[in-house]
C-alpha positions as a Markdown table, in Angstrom:
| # | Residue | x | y | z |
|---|---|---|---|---|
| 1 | Unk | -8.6 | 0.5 | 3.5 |
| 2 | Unk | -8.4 | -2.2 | 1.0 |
| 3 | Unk | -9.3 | -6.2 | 1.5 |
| 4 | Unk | -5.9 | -8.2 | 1.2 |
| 5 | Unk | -7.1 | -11.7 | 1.8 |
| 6 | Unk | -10.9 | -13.4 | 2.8 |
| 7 | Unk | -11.4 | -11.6 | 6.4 |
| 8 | Unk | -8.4 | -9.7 | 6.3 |
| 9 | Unk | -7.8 | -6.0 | 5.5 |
| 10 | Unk | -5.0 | -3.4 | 5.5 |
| 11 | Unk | -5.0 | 0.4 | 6.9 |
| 12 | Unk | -3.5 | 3.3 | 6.0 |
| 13 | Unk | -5.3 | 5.6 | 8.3 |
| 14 | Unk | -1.8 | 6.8 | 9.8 |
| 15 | Unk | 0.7 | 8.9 | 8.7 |
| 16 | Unk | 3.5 | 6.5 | 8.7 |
| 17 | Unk | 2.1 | 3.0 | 9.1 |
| 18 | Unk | -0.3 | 0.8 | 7.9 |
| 19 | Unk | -2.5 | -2.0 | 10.3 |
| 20 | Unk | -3.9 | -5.1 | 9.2 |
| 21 | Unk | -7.1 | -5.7 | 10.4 |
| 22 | Unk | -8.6 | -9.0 | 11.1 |
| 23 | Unk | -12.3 | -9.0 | 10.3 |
| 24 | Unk | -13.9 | -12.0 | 12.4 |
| 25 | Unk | -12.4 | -10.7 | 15.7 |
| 26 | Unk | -12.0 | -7.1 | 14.5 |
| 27 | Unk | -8.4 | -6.6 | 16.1 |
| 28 | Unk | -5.3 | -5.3 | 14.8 |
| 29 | Unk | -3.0 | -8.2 | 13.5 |
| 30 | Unk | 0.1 | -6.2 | 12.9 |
| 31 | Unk | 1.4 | -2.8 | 12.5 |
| 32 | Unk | 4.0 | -2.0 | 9.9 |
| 33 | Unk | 5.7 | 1.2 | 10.6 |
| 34 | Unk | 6.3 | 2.5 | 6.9 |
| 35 | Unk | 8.9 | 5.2 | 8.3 |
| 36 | Unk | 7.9 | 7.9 | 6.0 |
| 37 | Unk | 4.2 | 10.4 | 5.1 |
| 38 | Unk | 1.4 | 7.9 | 3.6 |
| 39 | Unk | -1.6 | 10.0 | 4.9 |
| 40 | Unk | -2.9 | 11.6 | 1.7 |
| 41 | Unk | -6.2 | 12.0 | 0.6 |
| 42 | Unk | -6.1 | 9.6 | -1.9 |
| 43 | Unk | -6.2 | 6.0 | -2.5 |
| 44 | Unk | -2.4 | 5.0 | -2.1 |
| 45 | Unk | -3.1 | 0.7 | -1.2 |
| 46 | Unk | -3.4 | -1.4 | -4.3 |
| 47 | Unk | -2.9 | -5.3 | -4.5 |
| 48 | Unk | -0.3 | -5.9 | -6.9 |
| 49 | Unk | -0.9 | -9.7 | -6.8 |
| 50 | Unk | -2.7 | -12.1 | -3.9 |
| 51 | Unk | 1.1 | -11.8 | -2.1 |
| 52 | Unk | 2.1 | -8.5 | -2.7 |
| 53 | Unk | 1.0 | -4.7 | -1.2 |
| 54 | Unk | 1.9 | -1.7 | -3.1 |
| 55 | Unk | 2.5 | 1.2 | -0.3 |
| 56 | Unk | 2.3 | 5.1 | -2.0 |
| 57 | Unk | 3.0 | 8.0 | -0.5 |
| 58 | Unk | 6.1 | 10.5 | -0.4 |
| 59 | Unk | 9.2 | 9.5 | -2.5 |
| 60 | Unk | 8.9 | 5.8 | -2.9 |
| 61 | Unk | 6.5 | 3.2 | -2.9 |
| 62 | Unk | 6.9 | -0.1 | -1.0 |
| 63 | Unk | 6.1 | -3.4 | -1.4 |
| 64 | Unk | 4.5 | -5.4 | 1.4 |
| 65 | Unk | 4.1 | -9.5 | 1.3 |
| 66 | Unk | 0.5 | -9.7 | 3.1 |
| 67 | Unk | 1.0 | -13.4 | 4.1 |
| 68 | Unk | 4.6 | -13.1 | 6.4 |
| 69 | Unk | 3.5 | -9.3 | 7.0 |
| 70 | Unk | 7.4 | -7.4 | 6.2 |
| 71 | Unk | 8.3 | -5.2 | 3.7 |
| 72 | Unk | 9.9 | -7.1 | 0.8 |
| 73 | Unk | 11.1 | -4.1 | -1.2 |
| 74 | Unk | 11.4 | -0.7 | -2.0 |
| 75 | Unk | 11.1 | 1.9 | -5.4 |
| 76 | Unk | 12.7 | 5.0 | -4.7 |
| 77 | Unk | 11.3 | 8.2 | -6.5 |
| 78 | Unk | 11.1 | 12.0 | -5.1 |
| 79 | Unk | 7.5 | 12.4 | -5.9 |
| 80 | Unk | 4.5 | 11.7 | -4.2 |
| 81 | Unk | 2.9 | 8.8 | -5.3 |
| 82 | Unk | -1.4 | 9.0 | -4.9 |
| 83 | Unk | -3.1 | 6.4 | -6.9 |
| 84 | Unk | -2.7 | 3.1 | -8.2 |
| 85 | Unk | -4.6 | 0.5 | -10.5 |
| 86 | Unk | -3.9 | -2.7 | -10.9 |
| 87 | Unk | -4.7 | -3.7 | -14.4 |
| 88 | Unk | -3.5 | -7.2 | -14.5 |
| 89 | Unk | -0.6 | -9.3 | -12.5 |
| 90 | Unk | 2.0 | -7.1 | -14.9 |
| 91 | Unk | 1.1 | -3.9 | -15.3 |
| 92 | Unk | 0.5 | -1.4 | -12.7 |
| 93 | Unk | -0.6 | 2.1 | -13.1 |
| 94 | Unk | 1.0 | 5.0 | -10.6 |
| 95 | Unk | -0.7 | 8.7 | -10.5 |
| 96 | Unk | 1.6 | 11.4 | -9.2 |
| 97 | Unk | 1.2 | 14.3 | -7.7 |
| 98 | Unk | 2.9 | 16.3 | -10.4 |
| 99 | Unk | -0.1 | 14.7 | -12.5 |
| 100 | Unk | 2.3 | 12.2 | -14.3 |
| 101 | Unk | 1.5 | 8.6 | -14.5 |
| 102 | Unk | 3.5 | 5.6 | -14.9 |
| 103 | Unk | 3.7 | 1.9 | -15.8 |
């Protein structure tokens, strides 16, 4: 789980969808049904900017606006994708599980 906004944070404790939890009342918000594996031991959330989820997991990674809660787009590649780091609003860093990584 990763914070997405002040008293808001997203799980990925599923195998294809992620929840949004709201902190103050502690109850689900939404439910975003991914359609695809997720569940890895690894850390595959990452803010990309204050708007916008990054999604991992098996052959694509998604990208989720956190404000209307729908999946906004889509970056197809037959890998599975475990990590992320944000290192600024431009560049994002992706580990694979074929122990590439990518910008």
């Amino acid at each position: 789980m990763i914070p997405v906004k002040p008293g808001e944070l997203v799980i990925s404790g599923s195998k294809n969808k992620i929840q949004f939890l709201e902190l103050n009342t502690k109850k689900l918000k939404e439910i975003i049904d991914i359609k695809r594996n997720i569940c890895f031991d690894y850390c595959n959330l990452c803010m990309m900017n204050e708007r916008c989820l990054c999604v991992g997991g098996q052959d694509k990674i998604m990208l989720i606006d956190v404000d209307y809660k729908y999946i906004v787009g889509e970056i197809q590649e037959k890998v599975i994708h475990i990590c992320f780091i944000n290192l600024n609003n431009n560049i994002l860093l992706v580990g694979k599980d074929n122990g590439d990584i990518t910008q």
